[in-house]
C-alpha positions, 0 to 999 in steps of 0.5 A: 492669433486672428484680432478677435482673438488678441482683443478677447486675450486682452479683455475686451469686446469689438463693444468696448471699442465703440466708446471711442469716436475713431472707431465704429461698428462695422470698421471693427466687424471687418477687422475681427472677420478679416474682411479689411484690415485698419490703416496703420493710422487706426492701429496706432489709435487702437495701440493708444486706447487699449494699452495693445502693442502696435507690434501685437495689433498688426501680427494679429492681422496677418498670416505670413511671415512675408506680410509680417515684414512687408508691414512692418517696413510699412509701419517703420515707413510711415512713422519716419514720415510722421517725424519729419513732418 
């Protein structure tokens, strides 16, 4: 499942994202071609204003098994940082 296909599974549209100011239109159009992919500080965002498990964003960004664990080590990473900050 692609990320334009996890925000149609959950009801929404790349519209319905723009109505909040971290986000904007072309941001969530390279998102949703997989142009680009958000910075773990948008997937939490995004986790926040959709009720969308940051675990479901970010396996809806990637294709293979190894940049699954390389993103989530990343992610595990970062929120550590973000504690002890």
């Amino acid at each position: 499942m692609n990320f334009k296909e996890l925000l149609a599974k959950n009801n929404l549209r790349q519209r319905d994202l723009l109505k909040y100011p971290s986000f904007n239109r072309s941001m969530i159009g390279n998102w949703c071609s997989g142009y680009r992919r958000p910075t773990l500080e948008s997937i939490v965002e995004l986790s926040k204003c959709t009720g969308i498990g940051i675990e479901e964003i970010i396996y809806s960004l990637i294709e293979t098994k190894k940049e699954r664990k390389e993103i989530a080590n990343a992610y595990r990473r970062w929120k550590k940082r973000i504690r002890n900050a």
